[in-house]
C-alpha positions in Angstrom: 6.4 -78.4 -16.5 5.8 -79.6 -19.8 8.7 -79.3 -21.7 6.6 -78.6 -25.2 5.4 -75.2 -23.7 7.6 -72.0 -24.8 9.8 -69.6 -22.2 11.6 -67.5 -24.2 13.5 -64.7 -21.2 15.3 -61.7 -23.6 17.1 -58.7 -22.2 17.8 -56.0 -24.3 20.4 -53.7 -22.6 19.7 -50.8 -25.5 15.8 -50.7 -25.1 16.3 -51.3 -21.4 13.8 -54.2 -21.4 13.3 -57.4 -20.1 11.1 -60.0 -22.7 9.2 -62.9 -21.1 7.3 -65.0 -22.8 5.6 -67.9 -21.2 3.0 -70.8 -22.3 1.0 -72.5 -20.0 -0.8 -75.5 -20.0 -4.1 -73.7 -19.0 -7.0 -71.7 -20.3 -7.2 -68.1 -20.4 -9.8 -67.7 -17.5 -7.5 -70.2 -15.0 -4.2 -68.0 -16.0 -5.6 -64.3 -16.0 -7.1 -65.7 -12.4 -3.7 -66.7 -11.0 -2.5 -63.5 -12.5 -5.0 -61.3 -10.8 -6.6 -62.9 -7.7 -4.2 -62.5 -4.4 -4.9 -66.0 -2.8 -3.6 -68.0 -5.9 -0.8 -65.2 -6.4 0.4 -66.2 -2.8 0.8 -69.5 -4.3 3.5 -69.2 -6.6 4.8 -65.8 -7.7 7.8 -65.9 -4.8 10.4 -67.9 -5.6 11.2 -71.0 -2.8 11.8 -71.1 -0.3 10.4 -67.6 -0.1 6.4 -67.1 0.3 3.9 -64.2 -1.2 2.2 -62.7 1.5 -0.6 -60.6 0.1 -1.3 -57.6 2.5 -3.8 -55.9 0.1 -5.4 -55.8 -3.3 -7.3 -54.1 -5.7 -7.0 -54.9 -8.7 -8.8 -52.2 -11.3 -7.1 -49.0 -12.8 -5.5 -46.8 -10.2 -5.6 -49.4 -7.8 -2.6 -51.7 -6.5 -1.5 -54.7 -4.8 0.7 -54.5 -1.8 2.7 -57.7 -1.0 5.7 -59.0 1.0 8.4 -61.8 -0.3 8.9 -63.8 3.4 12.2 -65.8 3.4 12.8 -68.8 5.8 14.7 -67.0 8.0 11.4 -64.3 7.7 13.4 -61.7 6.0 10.5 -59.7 4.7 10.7 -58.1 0.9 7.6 -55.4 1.0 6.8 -54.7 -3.1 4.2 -52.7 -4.3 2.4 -52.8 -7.9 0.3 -49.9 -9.0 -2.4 -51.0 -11.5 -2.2 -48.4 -14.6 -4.0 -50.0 -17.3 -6.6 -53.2 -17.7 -8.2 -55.1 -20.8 -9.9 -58.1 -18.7 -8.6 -61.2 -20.0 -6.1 -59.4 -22.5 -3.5 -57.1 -20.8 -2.6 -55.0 -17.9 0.3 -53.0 -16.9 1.8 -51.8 -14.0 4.2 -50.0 -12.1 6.3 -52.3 -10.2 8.4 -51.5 -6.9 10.0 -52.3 -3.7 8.5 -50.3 -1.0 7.7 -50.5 2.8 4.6 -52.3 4.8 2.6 -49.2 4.4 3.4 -48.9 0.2 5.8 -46.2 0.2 8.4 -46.5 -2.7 11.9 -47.5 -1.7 13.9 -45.5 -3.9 17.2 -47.4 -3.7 16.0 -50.1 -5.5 14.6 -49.5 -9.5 11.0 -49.3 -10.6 9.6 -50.8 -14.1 6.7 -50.6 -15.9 5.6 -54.4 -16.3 3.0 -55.1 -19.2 1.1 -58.4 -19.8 -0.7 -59.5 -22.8 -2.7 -63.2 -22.6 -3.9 -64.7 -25.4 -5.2 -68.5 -25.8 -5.0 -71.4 -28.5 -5.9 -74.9 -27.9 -6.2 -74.9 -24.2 -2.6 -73.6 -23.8 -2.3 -69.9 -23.0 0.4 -67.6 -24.0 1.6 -64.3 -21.4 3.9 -62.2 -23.2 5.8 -59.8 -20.4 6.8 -56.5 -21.1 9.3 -55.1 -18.3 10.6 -51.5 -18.8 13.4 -49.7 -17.1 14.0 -46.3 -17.4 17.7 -46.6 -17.0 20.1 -49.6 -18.0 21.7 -49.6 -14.6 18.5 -50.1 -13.5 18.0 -53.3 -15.2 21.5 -54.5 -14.4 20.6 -54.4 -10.9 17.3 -56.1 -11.3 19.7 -58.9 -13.2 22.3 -58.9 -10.8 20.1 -59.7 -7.9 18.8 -62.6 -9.6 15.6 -61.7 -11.3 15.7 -64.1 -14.2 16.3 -67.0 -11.4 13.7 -66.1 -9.5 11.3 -65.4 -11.8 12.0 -68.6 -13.4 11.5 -70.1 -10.0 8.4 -68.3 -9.9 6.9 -69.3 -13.3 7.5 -73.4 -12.3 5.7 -72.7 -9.0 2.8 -71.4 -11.1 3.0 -74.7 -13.6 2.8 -76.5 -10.1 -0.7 -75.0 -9.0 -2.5 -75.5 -12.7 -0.7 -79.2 -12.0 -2.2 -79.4 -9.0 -5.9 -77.5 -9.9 -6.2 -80.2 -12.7 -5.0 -83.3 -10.3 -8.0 -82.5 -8.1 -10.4 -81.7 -11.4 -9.7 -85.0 -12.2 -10.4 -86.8 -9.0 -13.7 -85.4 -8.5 
């Protein structure tokens, strides 16, 4: 990753929010892709050694995207995000959860409400993350089983793919 590119990671126990906000050394079109196409996000949103396994996708208002975290020893994750609002190339929100194979909610585990906003300057584009909670224990769970880790993880794996996507721009 460049190390001139911004990652600021906030949590704010009163609002019950978690604050992400990520530069990447790409144009708007690559990011909101990688952000909204299910091959490329099977490419880097799990954190290693765990893979995304996309099961289903639709990505438009009311729609969602159905995906399982696979670990090495294929412990399988099954997570669920419902698509509630989308500004192409701008922002969309959604409703995030852990669920089963077939997209029912897992209650044990919290739900948030996850907005993203993209906006571009100079080839390097900026997501700013919302991620709401309706409860604080909620988002002390989330943090205690290693959210900002993973998501950290997550976000170096997607630095890795626009690495890669420009390696192979540049040899052709």
């Amino acid at each position: 990753m460049n190390s001139n590119l911004q990652f600021d990671f906030t949590i704010n126990k009163e609002r019950k929010t978690i604050s992400v906000k990520r530069e990447f050394a790409a144009d708007l079109n690559l990011v909101w892709s990688a952000w909204t196409t299910p091959e490329i996000l099977d490419q880097w949103w799990a954190p290693k050694p765990y893979q995304t396994k996309t099961k289903s996708m639709d990505f438009r208002v009311g729609g969602f995207w159905l995906y399982a975290m696979v670990g090495p020893t294929n412990d399988i994750h099954w997570c669920k995000a419902d698509y509630k609002k989308i500004d192409p190339l701008l922002s969309f929100s959604g409703l995030d959860a852990f669920c089963d194979e077939n997209g029912n909610v897992n209650e044990a585990f919290p739900n948030s409400l996850w907005t993203n906003t993209f906006t571009e300057k100079n080839n390097v584009t900026t997501v700013n993350i919302l991620i709401e909670y309706k409860e604080l224990a909620d988002l002390e769970k989330i943090i205690e089983l290693g959210f900002k880790e993973g998501f950290t993880m997550a976000m170096g794996n997607l630095d890795q793919y626009f690495e890669e996507k420009f390696k192979l721009r540049n040899e052709i």
